[in-house]
Predicted model as a PDB file, atoms N, CA, C, CB and O in Angstrom, pLDDT in the B-factor column:
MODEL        1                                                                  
ATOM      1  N   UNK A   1     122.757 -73.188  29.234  1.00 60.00           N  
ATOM      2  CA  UNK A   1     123.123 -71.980  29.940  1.00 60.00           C  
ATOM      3  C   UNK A   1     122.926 -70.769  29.031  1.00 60.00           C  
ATOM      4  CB  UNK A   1     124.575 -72.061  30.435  1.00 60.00           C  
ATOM      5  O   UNK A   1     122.513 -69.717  29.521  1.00 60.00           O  
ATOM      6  N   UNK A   2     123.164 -70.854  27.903  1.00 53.00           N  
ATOM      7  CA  UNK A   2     122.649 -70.026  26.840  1.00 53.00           C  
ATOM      8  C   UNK A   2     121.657 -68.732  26.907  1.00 53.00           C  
ATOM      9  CB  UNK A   2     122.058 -70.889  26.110  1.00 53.00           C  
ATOM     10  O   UNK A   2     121.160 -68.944  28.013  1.00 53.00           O  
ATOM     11  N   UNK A   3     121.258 -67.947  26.604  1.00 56.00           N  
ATOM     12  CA  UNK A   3     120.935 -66.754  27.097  1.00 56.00           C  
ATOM     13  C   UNK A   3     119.938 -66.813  25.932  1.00 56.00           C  
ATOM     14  CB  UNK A   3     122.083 -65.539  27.304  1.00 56.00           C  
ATOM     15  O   UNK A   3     118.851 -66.261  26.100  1.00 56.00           O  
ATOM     16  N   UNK A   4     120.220 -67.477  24.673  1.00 55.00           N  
ATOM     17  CA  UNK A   4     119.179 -67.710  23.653  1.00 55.00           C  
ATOM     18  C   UNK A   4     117.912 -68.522  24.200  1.00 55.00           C  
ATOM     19  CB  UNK A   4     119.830 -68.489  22.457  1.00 55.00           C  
ATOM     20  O   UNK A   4     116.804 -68.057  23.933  1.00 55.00           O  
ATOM     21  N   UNK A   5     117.987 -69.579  24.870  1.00 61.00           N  
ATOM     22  CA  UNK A   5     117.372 -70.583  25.045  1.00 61.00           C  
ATOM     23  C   UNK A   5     116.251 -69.899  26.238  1.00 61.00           C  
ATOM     24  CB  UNK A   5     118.398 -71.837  25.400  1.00 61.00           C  
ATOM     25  O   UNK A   5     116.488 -69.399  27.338  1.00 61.00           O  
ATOM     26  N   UNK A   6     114.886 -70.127  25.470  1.00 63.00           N  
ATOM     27  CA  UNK A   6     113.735 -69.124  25.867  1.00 63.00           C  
ATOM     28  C   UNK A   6     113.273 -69.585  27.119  1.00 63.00           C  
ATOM     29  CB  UNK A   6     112.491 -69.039  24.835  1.00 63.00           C  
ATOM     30  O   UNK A   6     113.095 -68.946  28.156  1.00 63.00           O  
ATOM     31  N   UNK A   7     113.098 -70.833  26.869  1.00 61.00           N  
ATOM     32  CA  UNK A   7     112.640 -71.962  28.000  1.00 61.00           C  
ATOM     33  C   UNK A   7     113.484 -72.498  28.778  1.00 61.00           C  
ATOM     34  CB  UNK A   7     112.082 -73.079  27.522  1.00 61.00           C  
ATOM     35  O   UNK A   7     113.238 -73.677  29.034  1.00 61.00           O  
ATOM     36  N   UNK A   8     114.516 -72.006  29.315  1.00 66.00           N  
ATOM     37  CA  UNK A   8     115.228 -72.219  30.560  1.00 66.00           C  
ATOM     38  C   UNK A   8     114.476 -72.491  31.402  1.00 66.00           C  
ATOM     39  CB  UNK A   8     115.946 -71.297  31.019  1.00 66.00           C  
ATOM     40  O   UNK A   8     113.305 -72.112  31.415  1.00 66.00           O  
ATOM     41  N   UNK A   9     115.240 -73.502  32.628  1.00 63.00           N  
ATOM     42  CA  UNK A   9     114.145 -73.603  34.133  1.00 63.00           C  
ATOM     43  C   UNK A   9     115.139 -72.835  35.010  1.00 63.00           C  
ATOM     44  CB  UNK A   9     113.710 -75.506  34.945  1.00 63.00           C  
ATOM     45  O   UNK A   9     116.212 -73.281  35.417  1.00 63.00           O  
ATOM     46  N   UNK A  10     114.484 -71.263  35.310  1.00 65.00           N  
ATOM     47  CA  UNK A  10     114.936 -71.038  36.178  1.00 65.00           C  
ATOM     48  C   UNK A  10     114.700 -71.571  37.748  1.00 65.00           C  
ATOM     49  CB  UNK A  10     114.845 -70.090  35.932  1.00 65.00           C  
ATOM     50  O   UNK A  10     115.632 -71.591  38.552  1.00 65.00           O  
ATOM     51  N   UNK A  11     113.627 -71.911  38.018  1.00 68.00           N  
ATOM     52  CA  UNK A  11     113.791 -72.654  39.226  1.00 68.00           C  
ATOM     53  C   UNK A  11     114.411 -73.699  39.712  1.00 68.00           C  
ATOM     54  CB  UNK A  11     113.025 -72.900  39.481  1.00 68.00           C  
ATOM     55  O   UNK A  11     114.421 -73.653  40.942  1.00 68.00           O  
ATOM     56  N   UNK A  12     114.877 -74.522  39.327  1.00 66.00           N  
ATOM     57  CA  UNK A  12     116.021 -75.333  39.456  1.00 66.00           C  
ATOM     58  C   UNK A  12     117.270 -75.475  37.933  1.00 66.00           C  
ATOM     59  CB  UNK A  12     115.266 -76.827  39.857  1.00 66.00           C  
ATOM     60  O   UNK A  12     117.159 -76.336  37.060  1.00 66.00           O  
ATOM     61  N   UNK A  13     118.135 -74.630  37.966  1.00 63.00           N  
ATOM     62  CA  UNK A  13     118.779 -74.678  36.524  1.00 63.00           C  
ATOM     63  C   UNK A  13     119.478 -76.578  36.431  1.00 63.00           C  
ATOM     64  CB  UNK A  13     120.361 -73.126  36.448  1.00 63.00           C  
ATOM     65  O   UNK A  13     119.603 -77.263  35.416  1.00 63.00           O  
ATOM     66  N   UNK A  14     119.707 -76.841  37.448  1.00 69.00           N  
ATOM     67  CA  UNK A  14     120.685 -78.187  37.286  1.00 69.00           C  
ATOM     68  C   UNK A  14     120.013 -79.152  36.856  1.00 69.00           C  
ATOM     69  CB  UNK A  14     121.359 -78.739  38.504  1.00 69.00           C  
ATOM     70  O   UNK A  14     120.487 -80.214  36.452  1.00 69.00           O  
ATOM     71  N   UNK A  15     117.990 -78.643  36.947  1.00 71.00           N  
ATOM     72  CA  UNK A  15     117.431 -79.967  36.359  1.00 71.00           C  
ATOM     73  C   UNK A  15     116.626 -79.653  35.042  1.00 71.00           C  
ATOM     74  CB  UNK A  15     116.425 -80.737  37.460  1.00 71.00           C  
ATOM     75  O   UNK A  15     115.557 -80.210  34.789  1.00 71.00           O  
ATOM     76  N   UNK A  16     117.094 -78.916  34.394  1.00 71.00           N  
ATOM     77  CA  UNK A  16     117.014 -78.692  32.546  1.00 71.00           C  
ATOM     78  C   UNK A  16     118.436 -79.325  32.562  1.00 71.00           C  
ATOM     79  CB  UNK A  16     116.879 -76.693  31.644  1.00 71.00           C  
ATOM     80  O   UNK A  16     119.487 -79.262  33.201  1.00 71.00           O  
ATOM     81  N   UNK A  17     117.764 -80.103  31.280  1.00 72.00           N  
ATOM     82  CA  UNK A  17     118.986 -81.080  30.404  1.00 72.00           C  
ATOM     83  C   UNK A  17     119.693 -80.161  29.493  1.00 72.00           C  
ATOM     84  CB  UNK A  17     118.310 -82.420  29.341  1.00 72.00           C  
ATOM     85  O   UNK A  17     120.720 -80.557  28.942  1.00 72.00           O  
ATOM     86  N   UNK A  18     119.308 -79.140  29.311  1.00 70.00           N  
ATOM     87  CA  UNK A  18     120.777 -78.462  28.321  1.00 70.00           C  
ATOM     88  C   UNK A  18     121.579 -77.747  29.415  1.00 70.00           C  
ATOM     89  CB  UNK A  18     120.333 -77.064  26.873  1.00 70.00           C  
ATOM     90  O   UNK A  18     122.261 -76.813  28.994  1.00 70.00           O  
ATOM     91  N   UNK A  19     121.640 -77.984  30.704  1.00 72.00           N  
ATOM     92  CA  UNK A  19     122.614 -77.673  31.669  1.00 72.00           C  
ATOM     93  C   UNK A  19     123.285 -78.644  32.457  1.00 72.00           C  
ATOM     94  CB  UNK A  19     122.115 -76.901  32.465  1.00 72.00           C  
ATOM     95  O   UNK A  19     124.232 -78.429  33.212  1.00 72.00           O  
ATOM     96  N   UNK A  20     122.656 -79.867  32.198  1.00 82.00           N  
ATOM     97  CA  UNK A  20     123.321 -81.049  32.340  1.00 82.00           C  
ATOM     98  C   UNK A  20     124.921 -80.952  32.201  1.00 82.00           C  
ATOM     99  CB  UNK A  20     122.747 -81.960  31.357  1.00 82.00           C  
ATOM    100  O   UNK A  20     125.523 -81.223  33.241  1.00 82.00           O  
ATOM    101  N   UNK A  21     125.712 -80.609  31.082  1.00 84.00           N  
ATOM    102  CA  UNK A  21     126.567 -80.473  30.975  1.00 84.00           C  
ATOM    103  C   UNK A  21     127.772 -79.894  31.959  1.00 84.00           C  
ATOM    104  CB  UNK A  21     126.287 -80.143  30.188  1.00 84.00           C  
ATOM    105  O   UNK A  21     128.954 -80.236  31.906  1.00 84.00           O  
ATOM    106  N   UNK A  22     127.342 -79.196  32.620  1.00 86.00           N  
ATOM    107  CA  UNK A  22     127.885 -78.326  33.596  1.00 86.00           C  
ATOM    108  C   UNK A  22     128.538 -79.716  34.859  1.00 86.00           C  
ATOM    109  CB  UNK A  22     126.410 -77.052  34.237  1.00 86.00           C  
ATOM    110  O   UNK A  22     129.717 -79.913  35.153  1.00 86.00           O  
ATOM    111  N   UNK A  23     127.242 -80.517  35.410  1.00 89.00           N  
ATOM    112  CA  UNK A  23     127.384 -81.353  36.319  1.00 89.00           C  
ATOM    113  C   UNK A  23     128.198 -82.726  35.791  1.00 89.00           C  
ATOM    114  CB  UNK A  23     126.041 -81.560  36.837  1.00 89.00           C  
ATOM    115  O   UNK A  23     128.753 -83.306  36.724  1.00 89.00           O  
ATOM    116  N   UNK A  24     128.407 -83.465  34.253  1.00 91.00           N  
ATOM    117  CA  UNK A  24     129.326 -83.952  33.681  1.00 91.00           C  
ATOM    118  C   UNK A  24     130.311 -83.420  34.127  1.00 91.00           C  
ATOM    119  CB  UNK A  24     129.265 -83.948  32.552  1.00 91.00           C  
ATOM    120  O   UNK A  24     130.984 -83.918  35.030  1.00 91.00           O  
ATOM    121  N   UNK A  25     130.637 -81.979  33.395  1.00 93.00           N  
ATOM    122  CA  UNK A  25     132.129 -81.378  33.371  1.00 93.00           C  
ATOM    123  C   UNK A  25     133.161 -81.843  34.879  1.00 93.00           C  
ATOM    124  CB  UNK A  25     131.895 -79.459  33.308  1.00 93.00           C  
ATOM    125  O   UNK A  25     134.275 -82.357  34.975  1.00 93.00           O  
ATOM    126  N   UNK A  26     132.069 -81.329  35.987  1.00 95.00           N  
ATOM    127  CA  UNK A  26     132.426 -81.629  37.136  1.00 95.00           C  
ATOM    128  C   UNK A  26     133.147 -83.055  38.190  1.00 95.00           C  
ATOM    129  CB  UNK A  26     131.469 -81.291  37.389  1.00 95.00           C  
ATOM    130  O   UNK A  26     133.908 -83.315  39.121  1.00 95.00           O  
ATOM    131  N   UNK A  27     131.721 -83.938  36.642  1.00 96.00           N  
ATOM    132  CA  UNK A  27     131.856 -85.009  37.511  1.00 96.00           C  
ATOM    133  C   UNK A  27     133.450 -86.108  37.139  1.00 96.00           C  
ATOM    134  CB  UNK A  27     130.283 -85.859  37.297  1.00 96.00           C  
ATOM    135  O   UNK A  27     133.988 -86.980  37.823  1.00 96.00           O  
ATOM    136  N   UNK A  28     133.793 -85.542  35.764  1.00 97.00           N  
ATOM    137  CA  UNK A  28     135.187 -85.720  35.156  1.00 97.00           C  
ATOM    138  C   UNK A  28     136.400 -85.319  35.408  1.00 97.00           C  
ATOM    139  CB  UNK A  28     135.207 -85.403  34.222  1.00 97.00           C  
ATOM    140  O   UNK A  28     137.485 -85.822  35.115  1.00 97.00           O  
ATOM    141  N   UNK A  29     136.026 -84.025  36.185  1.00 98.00           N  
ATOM    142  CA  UNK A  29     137.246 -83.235  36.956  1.00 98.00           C  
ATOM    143  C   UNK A  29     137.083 -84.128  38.064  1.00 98.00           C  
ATOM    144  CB  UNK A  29     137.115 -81.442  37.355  1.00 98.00           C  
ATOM    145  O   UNK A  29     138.116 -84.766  38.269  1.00 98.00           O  
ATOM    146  N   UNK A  30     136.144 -84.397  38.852  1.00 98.00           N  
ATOM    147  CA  UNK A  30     136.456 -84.982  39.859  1.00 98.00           C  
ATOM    148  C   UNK A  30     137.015 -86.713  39.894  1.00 98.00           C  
ATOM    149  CB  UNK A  30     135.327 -84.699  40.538  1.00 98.00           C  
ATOM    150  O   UNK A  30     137.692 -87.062  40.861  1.00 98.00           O  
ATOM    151  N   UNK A  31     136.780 -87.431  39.115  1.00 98.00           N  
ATOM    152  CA  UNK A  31     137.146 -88.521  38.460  1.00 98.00           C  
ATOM    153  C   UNK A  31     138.846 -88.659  38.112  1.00 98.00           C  
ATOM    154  CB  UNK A  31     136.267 -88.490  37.226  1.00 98.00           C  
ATOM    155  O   UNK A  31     139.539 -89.521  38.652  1.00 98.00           O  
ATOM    156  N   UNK A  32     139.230 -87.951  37.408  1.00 98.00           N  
ATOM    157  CA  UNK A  32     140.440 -87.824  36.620  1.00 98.00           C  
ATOM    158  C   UNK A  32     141.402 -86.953  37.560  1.00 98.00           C  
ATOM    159  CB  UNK A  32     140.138 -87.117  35.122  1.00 98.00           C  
ATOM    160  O   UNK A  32     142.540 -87.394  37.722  1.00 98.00           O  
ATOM    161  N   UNK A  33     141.049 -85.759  38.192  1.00 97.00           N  
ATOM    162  CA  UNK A  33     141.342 -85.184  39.240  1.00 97.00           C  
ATOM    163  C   UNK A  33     142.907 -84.342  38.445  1.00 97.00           C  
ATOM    164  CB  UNK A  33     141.443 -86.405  40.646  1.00 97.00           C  
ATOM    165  O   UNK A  33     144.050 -84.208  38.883  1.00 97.00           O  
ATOM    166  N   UNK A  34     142.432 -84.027  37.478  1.00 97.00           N  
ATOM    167  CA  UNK A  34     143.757 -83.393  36.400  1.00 97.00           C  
ATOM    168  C   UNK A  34     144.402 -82.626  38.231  1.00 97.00           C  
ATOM    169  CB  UNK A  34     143.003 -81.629  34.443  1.00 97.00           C  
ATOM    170  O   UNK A  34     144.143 -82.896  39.404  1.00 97.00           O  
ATOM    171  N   UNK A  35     145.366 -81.550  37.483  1.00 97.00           N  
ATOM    172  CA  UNK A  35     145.956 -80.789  38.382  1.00 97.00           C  
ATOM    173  C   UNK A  35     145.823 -79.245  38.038  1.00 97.00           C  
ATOM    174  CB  UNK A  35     147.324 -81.240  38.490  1.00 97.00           C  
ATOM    175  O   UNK A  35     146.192 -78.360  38.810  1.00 97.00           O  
ATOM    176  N   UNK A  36     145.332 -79.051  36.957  1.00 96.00           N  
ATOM    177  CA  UNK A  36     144.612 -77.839  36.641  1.00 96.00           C  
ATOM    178  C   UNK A  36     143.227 -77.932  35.991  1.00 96.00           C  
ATOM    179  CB  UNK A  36     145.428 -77.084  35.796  1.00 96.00           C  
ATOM    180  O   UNK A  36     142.913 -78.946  35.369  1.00 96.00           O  
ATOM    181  N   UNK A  37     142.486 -77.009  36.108  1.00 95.00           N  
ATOM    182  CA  UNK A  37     140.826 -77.159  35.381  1.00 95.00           C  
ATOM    183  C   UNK A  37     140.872 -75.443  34.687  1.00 95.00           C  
ATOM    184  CB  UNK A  37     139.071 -77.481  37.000  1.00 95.00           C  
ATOM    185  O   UNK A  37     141.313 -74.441  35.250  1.00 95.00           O  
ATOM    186  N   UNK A  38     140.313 -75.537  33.419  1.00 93.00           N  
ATOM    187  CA  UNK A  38     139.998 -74.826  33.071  1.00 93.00           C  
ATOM    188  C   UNK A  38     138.670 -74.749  32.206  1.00 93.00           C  
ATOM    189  CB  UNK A  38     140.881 -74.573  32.804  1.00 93.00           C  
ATOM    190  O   UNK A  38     138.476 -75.374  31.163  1.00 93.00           O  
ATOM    191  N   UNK A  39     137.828 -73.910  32.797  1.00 87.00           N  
ATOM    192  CA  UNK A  39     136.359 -73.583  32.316  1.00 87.00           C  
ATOM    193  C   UNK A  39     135.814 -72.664  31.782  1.00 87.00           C  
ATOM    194  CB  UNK A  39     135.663 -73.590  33.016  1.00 87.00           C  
ATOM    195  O   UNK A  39     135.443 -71.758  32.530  1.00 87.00           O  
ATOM    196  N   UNK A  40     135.539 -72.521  30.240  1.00 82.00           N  
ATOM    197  CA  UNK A  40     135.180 -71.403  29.999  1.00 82.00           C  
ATOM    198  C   UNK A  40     133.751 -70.819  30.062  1.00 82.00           C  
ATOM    199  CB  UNK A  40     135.627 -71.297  29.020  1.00 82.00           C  
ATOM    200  O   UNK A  40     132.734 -71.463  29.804  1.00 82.00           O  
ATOM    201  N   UNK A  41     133.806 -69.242  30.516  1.00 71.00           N  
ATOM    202  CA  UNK A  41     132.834 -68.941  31.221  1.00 71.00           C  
ATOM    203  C   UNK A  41     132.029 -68.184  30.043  1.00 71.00           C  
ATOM    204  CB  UNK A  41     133.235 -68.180  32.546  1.00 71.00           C  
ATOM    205  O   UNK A  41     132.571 -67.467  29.202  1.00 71.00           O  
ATOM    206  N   UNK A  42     130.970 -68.397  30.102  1.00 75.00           N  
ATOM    207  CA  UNK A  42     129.475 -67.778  29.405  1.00 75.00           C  
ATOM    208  C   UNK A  42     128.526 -66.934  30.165  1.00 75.00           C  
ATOM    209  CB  UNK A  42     128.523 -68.929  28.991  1.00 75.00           C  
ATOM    210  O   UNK A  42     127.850 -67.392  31.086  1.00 75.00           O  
ATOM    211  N   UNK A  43     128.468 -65.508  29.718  1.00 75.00           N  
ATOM    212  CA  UNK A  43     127.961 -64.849  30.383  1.00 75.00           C  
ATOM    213  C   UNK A  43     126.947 -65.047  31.398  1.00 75.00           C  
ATOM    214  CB  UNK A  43     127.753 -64.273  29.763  1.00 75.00           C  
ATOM    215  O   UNK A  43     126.967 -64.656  32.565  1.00 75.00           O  
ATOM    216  N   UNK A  44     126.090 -65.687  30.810  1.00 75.00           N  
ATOM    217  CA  UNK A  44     124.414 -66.842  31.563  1.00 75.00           C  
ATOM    218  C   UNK A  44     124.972 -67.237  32.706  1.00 75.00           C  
ATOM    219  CB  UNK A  44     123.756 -68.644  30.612  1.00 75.00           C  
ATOM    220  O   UNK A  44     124.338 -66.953  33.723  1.00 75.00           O  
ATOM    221  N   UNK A  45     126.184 -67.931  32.855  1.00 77.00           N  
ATOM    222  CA  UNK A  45     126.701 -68.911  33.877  1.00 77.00           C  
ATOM    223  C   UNK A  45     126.636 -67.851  35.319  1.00 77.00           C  
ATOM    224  CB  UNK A  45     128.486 -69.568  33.395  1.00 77.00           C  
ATOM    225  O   UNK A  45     126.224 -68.366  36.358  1.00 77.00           O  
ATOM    226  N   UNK A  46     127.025 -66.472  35.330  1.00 81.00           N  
ATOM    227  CA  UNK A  46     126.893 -65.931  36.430  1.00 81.00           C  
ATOM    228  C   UNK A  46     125.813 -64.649  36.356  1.00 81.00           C  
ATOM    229  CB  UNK A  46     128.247 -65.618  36.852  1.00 81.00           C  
ATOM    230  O   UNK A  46     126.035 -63.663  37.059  1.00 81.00           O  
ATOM    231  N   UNK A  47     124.664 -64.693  35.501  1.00 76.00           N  
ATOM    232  CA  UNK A  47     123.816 -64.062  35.539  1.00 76.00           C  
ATOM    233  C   UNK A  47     122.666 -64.801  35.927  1.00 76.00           C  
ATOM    234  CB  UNK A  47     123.798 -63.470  34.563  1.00 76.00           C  
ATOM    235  O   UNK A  47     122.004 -64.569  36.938  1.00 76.00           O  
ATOM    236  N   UNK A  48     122.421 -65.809  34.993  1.00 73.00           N  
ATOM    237  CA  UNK A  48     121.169 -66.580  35.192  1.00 73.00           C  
ATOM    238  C   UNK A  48     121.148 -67.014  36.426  1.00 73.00           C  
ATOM    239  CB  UNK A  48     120.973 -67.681  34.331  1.00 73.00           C  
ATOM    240  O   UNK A  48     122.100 -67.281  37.160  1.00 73.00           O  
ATOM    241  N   UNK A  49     119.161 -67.120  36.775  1.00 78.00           N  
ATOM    242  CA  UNK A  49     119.078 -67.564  38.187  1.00 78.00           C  
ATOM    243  C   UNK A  49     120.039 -66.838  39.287  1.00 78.00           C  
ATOM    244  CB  UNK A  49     119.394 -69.053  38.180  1.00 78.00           C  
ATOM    245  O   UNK A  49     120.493 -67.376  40.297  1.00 78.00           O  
ATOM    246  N   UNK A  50     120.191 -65.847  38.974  1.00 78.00           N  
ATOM    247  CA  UNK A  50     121.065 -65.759  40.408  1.00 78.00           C  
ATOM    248  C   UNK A  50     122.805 -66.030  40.280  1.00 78.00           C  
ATOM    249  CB  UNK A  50     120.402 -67.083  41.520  1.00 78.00           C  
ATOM    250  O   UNK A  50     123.822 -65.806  40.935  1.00 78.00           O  
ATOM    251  N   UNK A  51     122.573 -66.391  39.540  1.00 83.00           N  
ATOM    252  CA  UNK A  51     124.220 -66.911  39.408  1.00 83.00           C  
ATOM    253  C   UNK A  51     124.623 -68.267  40.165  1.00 83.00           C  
ATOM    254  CB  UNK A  51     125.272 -65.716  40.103  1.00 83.00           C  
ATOM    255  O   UNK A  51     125.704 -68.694  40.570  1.00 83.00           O  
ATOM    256  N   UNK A  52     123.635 -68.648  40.184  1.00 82.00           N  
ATOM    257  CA  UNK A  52     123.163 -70.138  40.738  1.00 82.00           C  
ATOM    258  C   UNK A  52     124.590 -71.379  40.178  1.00 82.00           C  
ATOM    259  CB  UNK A  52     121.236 -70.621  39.776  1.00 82.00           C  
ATOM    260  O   UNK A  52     125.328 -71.979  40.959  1.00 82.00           O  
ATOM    261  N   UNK A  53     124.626 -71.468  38.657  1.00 85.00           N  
ATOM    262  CA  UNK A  53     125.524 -72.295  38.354  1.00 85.00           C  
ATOM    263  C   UNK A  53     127.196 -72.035  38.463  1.00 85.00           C  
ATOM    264  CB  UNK A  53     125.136 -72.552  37.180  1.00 85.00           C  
ATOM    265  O   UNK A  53     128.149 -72.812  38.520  1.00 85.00           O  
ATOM    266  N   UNK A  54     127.106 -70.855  38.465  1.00 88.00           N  
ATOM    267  CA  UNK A  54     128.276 -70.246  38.916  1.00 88.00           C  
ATOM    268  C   UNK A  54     128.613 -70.112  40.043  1.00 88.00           C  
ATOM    269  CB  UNK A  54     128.393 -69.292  38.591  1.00 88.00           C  
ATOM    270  O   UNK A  54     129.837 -70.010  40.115  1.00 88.00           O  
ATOM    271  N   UNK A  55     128.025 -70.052  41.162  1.00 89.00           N  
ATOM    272  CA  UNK A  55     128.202 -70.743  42.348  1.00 89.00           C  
ATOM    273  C   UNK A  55     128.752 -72.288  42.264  1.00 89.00           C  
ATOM    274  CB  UNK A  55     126.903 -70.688  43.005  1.00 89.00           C  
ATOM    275  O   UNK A  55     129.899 -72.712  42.409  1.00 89.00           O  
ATOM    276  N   UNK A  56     127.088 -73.226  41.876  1.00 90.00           N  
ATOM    277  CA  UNK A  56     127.865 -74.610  42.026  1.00 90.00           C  
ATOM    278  C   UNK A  56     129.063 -74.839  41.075  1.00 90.00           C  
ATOM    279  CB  UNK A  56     126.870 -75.808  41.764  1.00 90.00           C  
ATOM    280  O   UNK A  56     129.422 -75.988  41.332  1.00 90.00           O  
ATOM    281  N   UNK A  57     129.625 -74.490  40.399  1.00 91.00           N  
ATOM    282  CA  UNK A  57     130.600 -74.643  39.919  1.00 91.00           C  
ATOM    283  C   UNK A  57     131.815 -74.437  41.010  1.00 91.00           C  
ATOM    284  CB  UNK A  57     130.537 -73.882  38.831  1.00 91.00           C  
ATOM    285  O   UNK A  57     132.306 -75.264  41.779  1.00 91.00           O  
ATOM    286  N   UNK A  58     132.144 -72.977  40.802  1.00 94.00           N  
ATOM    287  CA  UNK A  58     132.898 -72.937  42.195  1.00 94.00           C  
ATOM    288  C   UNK A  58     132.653 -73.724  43.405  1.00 94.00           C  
ATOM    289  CB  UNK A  58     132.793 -71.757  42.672  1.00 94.00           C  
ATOM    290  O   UNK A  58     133.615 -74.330  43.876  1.00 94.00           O  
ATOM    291  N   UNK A  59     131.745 -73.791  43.863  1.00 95.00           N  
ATOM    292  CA  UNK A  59     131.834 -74.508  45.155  1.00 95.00           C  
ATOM    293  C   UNK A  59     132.004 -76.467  45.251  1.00 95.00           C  
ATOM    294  CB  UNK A  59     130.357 -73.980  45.869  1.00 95.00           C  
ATOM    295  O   UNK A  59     132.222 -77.224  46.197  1.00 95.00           O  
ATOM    296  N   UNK A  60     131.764 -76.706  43.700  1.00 96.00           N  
ATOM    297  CA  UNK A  60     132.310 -77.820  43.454  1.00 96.00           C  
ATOM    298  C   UNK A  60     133.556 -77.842  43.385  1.00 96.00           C  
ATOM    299  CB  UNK A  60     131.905 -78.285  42.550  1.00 96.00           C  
ATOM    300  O   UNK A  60     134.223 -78.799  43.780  1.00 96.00           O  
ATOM    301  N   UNK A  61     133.929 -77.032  42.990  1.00 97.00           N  
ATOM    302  CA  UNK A  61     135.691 -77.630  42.515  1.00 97.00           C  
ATOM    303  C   UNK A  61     136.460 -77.168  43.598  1.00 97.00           C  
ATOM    304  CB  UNK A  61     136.525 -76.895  40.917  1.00 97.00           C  
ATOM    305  O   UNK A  61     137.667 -77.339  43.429  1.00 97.00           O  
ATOM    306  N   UNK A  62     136.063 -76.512  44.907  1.00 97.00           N  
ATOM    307  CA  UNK A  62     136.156 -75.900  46.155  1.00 97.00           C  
ATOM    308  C   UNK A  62     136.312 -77.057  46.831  1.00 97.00           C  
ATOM    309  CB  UNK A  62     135.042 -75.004  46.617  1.00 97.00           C  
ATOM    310  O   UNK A  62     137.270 -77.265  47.575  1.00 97.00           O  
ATOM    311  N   UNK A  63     135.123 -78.107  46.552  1.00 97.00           N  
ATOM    312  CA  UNK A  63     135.170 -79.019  47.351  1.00 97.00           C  
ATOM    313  C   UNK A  63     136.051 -79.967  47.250  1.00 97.00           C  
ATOM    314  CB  UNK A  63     134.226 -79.437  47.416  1.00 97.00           C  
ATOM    315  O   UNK A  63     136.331 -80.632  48.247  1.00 97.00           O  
ATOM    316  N   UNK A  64     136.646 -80.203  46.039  1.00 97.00           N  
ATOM    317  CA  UNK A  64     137.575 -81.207  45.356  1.00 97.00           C  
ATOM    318  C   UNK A  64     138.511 -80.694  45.980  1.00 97.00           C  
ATOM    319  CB  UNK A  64     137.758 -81.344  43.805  1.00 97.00           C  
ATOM    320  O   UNK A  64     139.232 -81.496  46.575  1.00 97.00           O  
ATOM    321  N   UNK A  65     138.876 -79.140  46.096  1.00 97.00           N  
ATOM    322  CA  UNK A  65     140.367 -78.683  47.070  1.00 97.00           C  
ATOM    323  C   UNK A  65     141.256 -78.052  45.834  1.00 97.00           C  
ATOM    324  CB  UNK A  65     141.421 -80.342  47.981  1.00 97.00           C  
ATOM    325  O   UNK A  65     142.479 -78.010  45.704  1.00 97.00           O  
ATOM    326  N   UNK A  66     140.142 -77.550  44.922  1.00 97.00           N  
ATOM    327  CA  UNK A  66     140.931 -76.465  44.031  1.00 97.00           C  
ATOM    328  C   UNK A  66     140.491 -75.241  44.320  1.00 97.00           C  
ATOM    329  CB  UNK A  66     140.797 -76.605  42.527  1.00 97.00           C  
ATOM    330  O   UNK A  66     139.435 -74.849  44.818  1.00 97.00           O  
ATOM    331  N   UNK A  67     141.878 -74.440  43.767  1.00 96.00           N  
ATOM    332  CA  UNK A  67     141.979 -73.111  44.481  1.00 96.00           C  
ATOM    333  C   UNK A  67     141.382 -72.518  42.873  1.00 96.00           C  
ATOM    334  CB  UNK A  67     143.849 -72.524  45.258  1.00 96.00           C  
ATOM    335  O   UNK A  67     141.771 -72.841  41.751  1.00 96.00           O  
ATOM    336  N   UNK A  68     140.070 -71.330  43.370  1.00 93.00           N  
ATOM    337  CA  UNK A  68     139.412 -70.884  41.921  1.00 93.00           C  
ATOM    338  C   UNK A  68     139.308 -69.533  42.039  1.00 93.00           C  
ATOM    339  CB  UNK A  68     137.924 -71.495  41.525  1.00 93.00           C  
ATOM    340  O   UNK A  68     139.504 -68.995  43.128  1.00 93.00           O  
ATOM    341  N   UNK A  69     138.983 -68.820  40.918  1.00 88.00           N  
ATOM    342  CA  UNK A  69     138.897 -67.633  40.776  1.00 88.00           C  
ATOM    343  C   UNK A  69     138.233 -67.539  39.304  1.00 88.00           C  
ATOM    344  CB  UNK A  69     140.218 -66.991  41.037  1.00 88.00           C  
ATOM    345  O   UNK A  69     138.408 -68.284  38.340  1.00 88.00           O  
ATOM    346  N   UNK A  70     137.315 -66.252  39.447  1.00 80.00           N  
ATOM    347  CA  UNK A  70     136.975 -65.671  38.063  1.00 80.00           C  
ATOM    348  C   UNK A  70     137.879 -64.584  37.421  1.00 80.00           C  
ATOM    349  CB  UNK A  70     135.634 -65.071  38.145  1.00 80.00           C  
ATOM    350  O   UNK A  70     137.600 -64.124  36.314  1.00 80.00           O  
TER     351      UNK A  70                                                      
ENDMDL                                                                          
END                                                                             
């Protein structure tokens, strides 16, 4: 997500492997199903692409039935 990283894919960000991480994070919250999540946010996350991952983020943990906010 990095803002350094030259070679980003912006056309699909979820399928570059140094954003992989993002869809882990998710897939552990949803697994473990804590009762709070906290994610820290990197500027990239709601700039890049559109703000693409910052969407699926939210709208993942939306779907799990957590209440989110930036």
């Amino acid at each position: 997500i990095s803002g350094f990283n030259r070679f980003r894919n912006k056309e699909n960000p979820l399928e570059d492997p140094k954003n992989k991480q993002l869809v882990v994070f998710m897939d552990v919250v949803n697994y473990l199903k804590p009762r709070f999540v906290l994610m820290e946010n990197v500027v990239d996350i709601v700039k890049f692409a559109g703000g693409y991952l910052g969407r699926y983020a939210l709208g993942r943990l939306i779907g799990m039935n957590y209440q989110t906010r930036m």
